[in-house]
MARMI-70844 format. One record per residue: residue number from 1; residue in one letter; x, y, z of N, C-alpha, C, O, CB in turn. Coordinates in pm, 1 decimal, always signed. Atoms other than C-alpha are relative to their C-alpha. Glycine has a CB too. Layout:
# MARMI-70844
+-----+---+----------+----------+----------+----------+----------+----------+----------+----------+----------+----------+----------+----------+----------+----------+----------+
!   k ! r !       nX !       nY !       nZ !      caX !      caY !      caZ !       cX !       cY !       cZ !       oX !       oY !       oZ !      cbX !      cbY !      cbZ !
+-----+---+----------+----------+----------+----------+----------+----------+----------+----------+----------+----------+----------+----------+----------+----------+----------+
! NUM ! a !        X !        Y !        Z !        X !        Y !        Z !        X !        Y !        Z !        X !        Y !        Z !        X !        Y !        Z !
...
+-----+---+----------+----------+----------+----------+----------+----------+----------+----------+----------+----------+----------+----------+----------+----------+----------+
***
This chain:
# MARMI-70844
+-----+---+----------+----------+----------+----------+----------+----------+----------+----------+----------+----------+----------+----------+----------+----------+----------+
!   k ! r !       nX !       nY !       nZ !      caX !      caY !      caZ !       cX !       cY !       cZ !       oX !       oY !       oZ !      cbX !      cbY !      cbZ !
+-----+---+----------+----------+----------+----------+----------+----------+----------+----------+----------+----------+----------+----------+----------+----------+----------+
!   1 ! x !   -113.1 !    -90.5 !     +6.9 !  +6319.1 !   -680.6 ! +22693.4 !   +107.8 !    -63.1 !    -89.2 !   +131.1 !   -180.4 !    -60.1 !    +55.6 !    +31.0 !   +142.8 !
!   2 ! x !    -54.6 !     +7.7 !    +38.0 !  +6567.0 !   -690.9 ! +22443.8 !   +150.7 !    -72.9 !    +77.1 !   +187.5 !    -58.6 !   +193.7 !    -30.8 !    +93.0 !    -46.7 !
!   3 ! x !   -155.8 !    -28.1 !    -53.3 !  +6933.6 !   -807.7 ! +22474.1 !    +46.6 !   +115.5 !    +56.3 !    +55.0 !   +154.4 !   +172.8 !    +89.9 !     -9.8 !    -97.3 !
!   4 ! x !    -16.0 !   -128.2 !    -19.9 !  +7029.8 !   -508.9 ! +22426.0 !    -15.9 !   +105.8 !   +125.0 !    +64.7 !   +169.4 !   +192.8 !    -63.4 !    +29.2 !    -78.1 !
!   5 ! x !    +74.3 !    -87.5 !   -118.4 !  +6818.5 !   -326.0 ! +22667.1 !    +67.5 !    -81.0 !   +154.1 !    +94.5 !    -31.9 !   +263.7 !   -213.2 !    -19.7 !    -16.8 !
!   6 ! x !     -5.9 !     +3.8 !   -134.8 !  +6900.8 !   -531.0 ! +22912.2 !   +151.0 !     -3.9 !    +33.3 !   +189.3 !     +3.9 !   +150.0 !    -80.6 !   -117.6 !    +55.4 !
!   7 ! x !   -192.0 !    -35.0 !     +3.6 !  +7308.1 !   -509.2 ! +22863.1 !    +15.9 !   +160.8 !    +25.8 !   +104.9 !   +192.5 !   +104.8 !    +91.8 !    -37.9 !   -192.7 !
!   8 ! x !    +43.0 !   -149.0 !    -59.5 !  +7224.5 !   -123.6 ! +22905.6 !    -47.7 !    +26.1 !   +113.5 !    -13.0 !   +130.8 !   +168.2 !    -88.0 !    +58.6 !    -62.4 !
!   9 ! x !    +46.1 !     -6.8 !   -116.2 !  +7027.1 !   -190.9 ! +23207.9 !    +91.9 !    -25.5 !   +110.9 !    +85.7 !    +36.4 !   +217.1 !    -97.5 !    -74.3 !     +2.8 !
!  10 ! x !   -103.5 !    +53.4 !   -110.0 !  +7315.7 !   -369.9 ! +23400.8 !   +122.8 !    +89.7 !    -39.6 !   +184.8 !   +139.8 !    +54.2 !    +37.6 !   -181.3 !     -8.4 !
!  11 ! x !   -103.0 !   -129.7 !     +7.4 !  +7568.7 !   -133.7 ! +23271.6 !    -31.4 !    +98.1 !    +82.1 !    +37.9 !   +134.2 !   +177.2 !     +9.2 !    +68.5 !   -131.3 !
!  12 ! x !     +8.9 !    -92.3 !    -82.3 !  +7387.6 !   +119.3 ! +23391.5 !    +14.6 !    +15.0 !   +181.1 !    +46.0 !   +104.1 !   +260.0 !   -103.2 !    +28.0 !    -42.6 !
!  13 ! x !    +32.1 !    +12.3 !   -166.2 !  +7338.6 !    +17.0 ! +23744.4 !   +131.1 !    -18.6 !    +37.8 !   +153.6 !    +26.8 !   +150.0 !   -104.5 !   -131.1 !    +61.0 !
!  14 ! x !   -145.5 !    +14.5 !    -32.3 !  +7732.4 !    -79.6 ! +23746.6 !   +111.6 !   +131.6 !    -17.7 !   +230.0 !   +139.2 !    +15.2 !    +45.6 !   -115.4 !    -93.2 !
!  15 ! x !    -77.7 !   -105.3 !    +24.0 !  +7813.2 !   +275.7 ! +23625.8 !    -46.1 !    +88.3 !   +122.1 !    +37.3 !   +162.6 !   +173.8 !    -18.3 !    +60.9 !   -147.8 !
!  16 ! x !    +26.9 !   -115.1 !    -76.0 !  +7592.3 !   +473.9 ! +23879.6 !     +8.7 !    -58.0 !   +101.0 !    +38.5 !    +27.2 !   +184.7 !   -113.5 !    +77.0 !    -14.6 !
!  17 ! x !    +10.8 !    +21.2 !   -140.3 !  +7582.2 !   +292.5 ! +24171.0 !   +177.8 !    -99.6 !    +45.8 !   +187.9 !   -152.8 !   +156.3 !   -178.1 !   -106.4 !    +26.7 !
!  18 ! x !    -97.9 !   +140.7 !     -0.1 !  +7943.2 !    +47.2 ! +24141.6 !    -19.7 !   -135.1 !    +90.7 !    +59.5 !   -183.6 !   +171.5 !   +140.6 !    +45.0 !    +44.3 !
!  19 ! x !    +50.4 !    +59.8 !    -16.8 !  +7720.4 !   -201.3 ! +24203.8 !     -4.8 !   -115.4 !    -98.5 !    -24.6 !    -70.0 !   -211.2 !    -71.6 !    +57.8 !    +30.7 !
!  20 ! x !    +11.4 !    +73.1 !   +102.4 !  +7714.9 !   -523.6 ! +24003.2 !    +79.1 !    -37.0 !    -99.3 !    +48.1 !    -73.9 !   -212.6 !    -69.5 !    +32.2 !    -40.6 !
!  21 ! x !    -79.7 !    +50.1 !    +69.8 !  +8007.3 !   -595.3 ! +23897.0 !   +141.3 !    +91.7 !    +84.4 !   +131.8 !   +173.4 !   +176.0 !    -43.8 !    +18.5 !   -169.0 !
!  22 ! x !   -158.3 !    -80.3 !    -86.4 !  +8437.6 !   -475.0 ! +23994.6 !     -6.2 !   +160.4 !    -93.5 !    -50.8 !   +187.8 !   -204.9 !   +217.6 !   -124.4 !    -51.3 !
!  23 ! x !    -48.4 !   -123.3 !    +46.7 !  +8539.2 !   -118.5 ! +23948.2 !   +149.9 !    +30.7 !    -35.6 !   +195.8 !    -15.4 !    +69.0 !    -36.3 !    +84.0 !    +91.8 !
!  24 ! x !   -133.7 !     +2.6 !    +22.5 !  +8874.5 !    -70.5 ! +23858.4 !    +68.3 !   +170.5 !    -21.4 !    -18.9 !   +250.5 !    -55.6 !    +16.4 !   -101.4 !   -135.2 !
!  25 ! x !    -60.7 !    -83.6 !    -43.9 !  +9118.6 !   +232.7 ! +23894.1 !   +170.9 !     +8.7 !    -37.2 !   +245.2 !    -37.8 !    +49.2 !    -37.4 !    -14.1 !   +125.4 !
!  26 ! x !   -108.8 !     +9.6 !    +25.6 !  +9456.1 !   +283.9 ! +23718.4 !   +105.7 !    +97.5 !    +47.9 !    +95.5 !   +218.8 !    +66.4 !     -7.3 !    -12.0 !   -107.9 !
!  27 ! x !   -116.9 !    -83.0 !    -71.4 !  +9741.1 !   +415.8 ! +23847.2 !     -5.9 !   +125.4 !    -14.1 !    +26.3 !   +207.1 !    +72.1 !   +128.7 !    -27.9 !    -40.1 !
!  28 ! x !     -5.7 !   -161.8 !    +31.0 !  +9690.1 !   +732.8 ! +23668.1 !   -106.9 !   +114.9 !    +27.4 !   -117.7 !   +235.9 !     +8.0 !    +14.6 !    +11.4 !   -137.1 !
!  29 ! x !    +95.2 !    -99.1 !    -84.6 !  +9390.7 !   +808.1 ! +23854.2 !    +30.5 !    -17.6 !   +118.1 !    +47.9 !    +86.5 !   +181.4 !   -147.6 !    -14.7 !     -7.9 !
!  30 ! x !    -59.1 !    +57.1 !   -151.5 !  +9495.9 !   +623.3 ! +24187.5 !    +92.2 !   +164.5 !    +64.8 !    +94.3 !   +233.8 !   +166.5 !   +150.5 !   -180.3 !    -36.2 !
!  31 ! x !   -132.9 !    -99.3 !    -41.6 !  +9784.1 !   +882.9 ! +24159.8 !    -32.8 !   +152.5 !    +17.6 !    +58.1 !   +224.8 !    +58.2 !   +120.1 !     -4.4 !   -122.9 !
!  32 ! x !    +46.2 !    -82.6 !     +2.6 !  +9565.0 !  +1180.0 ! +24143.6 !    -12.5 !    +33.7 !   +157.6 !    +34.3 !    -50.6 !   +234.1 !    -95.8 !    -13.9 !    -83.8 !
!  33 ! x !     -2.7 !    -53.9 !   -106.6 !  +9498.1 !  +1380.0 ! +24461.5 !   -104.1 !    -56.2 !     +2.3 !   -149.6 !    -87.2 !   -107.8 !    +22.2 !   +125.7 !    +27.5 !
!  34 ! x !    +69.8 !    +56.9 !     +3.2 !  +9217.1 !  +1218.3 ! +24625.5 !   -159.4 !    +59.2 !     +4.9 !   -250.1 !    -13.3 !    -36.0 !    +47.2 !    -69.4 !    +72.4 !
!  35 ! x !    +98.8 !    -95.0 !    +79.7 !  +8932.6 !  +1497.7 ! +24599.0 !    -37.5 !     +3.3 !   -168.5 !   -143.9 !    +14.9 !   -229.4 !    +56.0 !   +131.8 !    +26.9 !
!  36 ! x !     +0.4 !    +11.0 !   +151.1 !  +9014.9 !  +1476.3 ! +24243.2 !    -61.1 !   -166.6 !    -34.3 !   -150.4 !   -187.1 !   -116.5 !   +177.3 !    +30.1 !    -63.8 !
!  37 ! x !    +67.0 !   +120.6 !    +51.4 !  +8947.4 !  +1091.7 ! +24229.3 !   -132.3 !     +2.8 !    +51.3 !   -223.4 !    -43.0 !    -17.7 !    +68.6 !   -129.7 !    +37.0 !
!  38 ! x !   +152.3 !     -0.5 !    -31.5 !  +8639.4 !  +1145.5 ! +24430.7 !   -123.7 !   +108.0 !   -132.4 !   -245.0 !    +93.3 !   -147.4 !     +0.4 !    +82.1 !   +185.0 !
!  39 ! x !    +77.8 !    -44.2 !    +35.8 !  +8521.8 !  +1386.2 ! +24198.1 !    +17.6 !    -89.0 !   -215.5 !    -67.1 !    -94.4 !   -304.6 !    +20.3 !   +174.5 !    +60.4 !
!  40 ! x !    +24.8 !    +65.4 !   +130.4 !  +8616.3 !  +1198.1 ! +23854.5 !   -130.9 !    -99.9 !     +7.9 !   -222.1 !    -98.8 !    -74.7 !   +135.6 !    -83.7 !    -43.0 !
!  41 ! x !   +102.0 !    +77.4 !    +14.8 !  +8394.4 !   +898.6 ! +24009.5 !   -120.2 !    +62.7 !     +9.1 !   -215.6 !    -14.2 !     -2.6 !     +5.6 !    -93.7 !    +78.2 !
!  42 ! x !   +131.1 !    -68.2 !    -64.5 !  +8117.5 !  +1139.1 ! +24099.3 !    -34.5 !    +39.1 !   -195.6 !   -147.1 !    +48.1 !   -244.4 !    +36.5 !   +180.1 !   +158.4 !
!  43 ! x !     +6.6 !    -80.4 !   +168.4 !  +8156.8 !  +1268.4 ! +23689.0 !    -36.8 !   -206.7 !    -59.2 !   -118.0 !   -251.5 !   -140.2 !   +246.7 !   +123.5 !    -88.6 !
!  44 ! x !    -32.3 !   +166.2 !    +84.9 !  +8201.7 !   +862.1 ! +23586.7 !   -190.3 !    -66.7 !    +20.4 !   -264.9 !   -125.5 !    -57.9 !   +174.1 !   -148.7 !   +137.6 !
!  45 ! x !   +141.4 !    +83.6 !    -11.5 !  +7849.3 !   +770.8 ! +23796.5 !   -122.5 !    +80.2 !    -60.9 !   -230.2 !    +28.5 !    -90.5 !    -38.4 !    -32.5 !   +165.3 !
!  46 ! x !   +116.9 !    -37.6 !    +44.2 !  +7647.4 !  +1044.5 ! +23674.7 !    +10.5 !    +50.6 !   -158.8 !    -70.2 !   +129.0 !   -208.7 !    -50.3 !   +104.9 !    +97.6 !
!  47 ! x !    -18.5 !    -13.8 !   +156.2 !  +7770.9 !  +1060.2 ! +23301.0 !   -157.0 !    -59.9 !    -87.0 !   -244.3 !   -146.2 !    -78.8 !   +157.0 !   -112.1 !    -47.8 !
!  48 ! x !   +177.1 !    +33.9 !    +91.2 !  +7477.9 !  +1076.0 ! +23045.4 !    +17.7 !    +22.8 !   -144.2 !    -60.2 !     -9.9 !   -233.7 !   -150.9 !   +126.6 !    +46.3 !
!  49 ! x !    -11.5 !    -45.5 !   +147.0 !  +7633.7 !  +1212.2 ! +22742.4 !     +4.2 !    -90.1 !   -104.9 !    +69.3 !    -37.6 !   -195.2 !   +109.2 !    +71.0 !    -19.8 !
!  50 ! x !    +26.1 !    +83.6 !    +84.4 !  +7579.0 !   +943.5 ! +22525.9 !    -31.6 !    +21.8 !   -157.3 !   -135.9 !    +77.6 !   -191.5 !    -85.0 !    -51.0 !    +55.8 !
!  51 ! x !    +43.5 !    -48.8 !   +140.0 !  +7589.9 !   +971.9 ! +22143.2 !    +43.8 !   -101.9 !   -105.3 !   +133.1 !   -180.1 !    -72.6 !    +64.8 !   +145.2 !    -36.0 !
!  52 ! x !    -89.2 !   +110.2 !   +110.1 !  +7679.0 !   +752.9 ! +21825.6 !   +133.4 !    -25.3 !    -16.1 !   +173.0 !   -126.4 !    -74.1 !    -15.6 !    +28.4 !   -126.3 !
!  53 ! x !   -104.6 !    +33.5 !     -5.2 !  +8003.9 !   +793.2 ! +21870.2 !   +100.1 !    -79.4 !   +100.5 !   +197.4 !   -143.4 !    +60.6 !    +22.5 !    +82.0 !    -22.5 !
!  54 ! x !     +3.8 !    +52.1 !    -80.3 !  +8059.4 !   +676.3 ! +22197.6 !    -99.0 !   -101.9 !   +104.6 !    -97.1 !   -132.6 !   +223.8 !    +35.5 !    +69.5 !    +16.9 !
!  55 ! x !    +99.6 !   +115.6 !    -35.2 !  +7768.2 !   +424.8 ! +22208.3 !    -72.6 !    -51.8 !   -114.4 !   -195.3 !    -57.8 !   -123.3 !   -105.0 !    +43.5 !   +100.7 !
!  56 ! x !     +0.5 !    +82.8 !   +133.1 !  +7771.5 !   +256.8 ! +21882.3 !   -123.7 !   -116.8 !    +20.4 !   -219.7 !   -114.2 !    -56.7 !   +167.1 !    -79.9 !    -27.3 !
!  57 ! x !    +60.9 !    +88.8 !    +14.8 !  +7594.5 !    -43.3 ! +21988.1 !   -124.8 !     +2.1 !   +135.2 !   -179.3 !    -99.6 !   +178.1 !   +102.6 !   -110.4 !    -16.2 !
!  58 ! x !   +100.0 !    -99.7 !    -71.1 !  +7352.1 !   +154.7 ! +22228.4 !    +13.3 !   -129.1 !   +141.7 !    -73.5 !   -206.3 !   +182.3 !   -199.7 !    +38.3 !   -103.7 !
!  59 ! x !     -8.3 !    +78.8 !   -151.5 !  +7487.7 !    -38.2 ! +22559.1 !    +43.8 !    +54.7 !   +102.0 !    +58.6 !    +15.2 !   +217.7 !    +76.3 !   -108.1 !     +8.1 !
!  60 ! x !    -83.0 !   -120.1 !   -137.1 !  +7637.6 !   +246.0 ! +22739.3 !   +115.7 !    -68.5 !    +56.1 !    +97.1 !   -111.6 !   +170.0 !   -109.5 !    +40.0 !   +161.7 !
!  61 ! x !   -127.5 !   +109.2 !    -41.5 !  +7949.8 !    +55.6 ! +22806.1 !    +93.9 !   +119.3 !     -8.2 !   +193.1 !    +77.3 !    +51.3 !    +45.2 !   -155.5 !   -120.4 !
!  62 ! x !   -139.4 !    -29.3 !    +46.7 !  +8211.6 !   +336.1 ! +22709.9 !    -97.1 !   +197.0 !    -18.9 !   -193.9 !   +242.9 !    -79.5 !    +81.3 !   -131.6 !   -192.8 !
!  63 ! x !    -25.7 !   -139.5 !    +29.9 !  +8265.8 !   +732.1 ! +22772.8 !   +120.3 !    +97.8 !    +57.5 !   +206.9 !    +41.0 !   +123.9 !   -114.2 !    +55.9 !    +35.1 !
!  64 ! x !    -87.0 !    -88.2 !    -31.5 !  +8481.3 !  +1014.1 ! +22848.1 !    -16.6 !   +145.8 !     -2.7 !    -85.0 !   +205.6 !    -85.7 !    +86.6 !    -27.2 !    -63.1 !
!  65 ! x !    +24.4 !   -134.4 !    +38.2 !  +8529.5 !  +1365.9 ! +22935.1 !   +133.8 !    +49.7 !    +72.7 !   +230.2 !    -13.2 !   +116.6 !   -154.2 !    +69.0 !    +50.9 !
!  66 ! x !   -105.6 !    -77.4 !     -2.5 !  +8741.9 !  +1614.2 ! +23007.0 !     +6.0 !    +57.9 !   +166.0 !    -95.9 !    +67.1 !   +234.4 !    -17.2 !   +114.8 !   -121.2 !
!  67 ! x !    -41.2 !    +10.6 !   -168.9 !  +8925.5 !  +1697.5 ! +23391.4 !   +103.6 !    +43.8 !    +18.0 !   +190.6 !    -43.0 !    +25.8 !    +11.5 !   -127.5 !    +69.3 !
!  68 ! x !   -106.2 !    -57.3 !    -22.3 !  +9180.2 !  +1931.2 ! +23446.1 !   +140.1 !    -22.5 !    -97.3 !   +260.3 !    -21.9 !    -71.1 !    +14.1 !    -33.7 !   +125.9 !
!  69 ! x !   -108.8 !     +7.5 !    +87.9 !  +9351.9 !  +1881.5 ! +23137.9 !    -22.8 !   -119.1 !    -23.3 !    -17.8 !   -121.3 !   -146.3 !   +134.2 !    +33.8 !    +39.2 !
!  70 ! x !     -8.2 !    +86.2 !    +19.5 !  +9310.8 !  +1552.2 ! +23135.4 !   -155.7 !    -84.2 !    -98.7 !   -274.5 !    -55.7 !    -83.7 !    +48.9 !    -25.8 !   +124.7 !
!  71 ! x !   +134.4 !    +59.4 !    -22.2 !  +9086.4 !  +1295.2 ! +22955.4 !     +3.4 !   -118.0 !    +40.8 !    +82.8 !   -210.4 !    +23.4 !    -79.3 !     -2.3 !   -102.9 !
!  72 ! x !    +34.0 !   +112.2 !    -63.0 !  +8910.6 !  +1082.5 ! +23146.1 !    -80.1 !   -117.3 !    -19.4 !   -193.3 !    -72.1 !     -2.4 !    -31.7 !    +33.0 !    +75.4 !
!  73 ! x !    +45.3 !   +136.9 !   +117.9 !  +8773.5 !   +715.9 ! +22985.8 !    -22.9 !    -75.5 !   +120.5 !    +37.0 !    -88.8 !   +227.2 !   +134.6 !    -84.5 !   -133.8 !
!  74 ! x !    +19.8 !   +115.3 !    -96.2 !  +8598.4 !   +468.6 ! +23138.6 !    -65.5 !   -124.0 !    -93.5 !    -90.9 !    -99.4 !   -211.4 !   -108.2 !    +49.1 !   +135.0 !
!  75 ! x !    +26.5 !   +107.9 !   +102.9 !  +8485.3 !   +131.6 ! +22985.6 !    -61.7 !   -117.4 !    +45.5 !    +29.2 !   -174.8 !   +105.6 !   +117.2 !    -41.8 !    -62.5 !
!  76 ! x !    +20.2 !   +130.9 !    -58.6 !  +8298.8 !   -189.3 ! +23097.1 !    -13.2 !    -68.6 !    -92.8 !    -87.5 !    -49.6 !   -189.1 !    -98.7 !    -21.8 !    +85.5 !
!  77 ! x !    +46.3 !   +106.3 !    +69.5 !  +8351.7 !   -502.0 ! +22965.7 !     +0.8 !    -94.0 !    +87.1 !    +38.2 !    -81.6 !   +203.7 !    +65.3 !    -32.8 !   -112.5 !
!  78 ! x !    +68.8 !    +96.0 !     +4.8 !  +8230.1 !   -820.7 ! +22980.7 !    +70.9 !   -134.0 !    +23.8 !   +146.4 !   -168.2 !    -67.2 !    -60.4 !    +10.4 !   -108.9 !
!  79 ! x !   -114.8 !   +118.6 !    +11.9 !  +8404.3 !  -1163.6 ! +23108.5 !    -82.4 !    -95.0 !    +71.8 !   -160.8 !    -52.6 !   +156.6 !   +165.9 !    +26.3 !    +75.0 !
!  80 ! x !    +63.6 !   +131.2 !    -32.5 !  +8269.0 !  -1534.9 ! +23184.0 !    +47.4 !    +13.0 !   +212.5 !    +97.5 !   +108.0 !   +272.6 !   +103.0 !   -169.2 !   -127.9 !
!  81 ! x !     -1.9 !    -34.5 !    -76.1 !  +8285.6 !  -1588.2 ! +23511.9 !   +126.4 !    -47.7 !   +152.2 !   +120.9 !    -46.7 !   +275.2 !   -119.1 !     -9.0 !    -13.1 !
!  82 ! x !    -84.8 !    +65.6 !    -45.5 !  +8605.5 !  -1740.4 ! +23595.7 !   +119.5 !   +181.2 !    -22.9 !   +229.3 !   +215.6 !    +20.8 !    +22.8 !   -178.2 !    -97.1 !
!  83 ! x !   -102.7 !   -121.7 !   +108.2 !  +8752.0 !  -1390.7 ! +23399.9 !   +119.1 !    -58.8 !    -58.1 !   +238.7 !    -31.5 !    -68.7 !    +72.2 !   +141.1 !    +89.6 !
!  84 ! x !   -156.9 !    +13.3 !   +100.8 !  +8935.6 !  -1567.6 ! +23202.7 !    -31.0 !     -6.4 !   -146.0 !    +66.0 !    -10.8 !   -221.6 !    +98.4 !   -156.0 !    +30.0 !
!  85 ! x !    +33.3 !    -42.2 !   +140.0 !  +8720.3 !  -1533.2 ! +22851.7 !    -71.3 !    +66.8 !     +8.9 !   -126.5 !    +84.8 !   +117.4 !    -37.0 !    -72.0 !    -89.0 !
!  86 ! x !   +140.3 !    -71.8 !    -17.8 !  +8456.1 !  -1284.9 ! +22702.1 !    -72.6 !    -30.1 !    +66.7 !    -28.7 !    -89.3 !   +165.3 !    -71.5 !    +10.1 !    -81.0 !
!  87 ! x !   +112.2 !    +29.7 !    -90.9 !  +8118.8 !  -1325.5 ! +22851.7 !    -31.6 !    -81.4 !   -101.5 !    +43.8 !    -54.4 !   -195.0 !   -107.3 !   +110.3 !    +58.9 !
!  88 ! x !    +53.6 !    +20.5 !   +131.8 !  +7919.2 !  -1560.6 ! +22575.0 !   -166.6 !    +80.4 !     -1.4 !   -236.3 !   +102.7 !   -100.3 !     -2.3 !   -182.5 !    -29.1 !
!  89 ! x !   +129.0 !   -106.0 !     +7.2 !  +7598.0 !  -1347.5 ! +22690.9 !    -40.5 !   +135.8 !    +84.3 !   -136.5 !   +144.2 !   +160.9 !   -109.2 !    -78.3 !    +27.4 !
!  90 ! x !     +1.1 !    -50.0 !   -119.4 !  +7652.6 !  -1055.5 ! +22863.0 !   -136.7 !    +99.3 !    +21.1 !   -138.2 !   +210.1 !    +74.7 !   +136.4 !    +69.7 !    +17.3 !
!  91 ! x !   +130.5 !    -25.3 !    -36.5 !  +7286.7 !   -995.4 ! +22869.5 !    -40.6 !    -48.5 !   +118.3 !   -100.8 !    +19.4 !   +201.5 !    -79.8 !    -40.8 !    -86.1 !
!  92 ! x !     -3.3 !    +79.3 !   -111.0 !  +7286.4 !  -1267.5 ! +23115.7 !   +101.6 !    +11.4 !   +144.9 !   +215.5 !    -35.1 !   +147.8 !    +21.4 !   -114.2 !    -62.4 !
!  93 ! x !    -47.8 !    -19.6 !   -136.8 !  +7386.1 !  -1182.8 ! +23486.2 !    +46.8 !   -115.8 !    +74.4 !    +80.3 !   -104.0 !   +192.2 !    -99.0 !    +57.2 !    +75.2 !
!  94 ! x !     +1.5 !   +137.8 !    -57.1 !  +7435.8 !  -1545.9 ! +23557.4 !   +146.6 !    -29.4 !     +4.5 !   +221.8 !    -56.8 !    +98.0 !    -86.2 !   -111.3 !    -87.9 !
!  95 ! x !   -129.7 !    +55.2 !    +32.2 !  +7736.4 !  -1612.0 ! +23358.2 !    +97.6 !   +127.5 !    -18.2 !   +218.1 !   +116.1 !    -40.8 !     -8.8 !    -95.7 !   -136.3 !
!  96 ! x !    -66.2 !   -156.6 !    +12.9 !  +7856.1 !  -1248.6 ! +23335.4 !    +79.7 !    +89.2 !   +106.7 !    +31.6 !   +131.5 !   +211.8 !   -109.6 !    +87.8 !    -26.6 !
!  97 ! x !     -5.5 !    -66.1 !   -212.0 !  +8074.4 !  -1071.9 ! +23607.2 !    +78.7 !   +135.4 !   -166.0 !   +149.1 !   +110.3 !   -263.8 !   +191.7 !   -138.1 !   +236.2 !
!  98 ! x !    -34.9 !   -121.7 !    +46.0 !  +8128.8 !   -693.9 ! +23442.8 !   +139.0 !    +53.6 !    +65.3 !   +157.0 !     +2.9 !   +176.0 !   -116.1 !    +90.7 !    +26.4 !
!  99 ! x !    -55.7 !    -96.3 !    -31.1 !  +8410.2 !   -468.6 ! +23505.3 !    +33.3 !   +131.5 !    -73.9 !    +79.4 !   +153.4 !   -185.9 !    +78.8 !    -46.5 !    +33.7 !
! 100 ! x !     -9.6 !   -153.6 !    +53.4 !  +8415.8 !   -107.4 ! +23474.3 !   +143.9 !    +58.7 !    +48.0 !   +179.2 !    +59.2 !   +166.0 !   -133.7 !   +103.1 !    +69.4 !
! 101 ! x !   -146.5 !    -17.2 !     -6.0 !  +8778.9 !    +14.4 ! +23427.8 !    -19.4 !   +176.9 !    -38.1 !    -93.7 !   +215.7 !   -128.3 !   +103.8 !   -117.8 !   -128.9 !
! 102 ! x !     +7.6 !   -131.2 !     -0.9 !  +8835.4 !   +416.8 ! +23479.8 !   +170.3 !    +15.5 !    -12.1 !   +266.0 !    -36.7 !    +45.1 !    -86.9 !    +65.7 !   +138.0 !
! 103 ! x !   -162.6 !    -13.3 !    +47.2 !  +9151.0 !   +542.9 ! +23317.9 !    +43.5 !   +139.2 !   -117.4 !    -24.1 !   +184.6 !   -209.7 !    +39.6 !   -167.0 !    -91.8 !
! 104 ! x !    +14.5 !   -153.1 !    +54.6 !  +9321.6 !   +876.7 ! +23195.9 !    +62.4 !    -77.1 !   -167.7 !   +126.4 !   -182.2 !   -169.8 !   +132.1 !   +162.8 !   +108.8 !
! 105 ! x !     -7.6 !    +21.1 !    +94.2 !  +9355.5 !   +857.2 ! +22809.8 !   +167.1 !     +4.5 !    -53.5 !   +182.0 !     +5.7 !   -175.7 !    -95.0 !    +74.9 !    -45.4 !
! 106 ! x !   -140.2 !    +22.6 !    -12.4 !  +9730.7 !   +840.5 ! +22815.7 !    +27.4 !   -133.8 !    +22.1 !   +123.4 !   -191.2 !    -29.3 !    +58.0 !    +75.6 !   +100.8 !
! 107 ! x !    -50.5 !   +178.8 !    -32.9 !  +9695.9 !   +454.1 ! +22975.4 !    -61.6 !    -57.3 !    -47.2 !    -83.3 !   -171.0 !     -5.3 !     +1.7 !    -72.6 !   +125.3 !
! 108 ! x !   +109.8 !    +67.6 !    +88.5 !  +9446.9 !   +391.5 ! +22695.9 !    +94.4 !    -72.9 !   -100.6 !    +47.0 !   -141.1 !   -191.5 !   -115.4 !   +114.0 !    -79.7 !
+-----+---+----------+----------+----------+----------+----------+----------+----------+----------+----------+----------+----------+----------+----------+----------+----------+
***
């Protein structure tokens, strides 16, 4: 298995299940009614729309859609495991702790 593939593989499992890494939540969804945040994450875990523009380097790390007016962005990256630099392989689960950050495009 590729890098690649497998930086897609652990993304994925951290997007659908928030499993495998922190989830994160910004004020400007926090602040939403809480039906509404239940249903952004329910849109965030089963997102599929994937295309060149929003998966450039085919890792599924990064999308968005649209929510009552709002858009809604989510993003995982990649940090060593202290979080205090990048990851240097975030193929590797070892040295890698992910976070997936969900946020309305206003606190982008």
């Amino acid at each position: 298995m590729t890098d690649t593939n497998k930086i897609r593989q652990l993304n994925d499992i951290l997007r659908t299940t928030f499993t495998g890494g922190k989830v994160l939540t910004t004020i400007g969804i926090r602040s939403k009614p809480v039906e509404d945040v239940s249903r952004i994450l329910a849109k965030v875990r089963s997102f599929n729309k994937f295309n060149k523009s929003n998966n450039r380097y085919a890792e599924k790390d990064y999308g968005s859609f649209a929510f009552k007016g709002d858009v809604i962005i989510w993003k995982i990256d990649y940090y060593d495991k202290n979080y205090e630099f990048l990851s240097d392989n975030p193929a590797d689960p070892t040295i890698t702790n992910r976070v997936l950050t969900i946020l309305t495009s206003e606190e982008y």
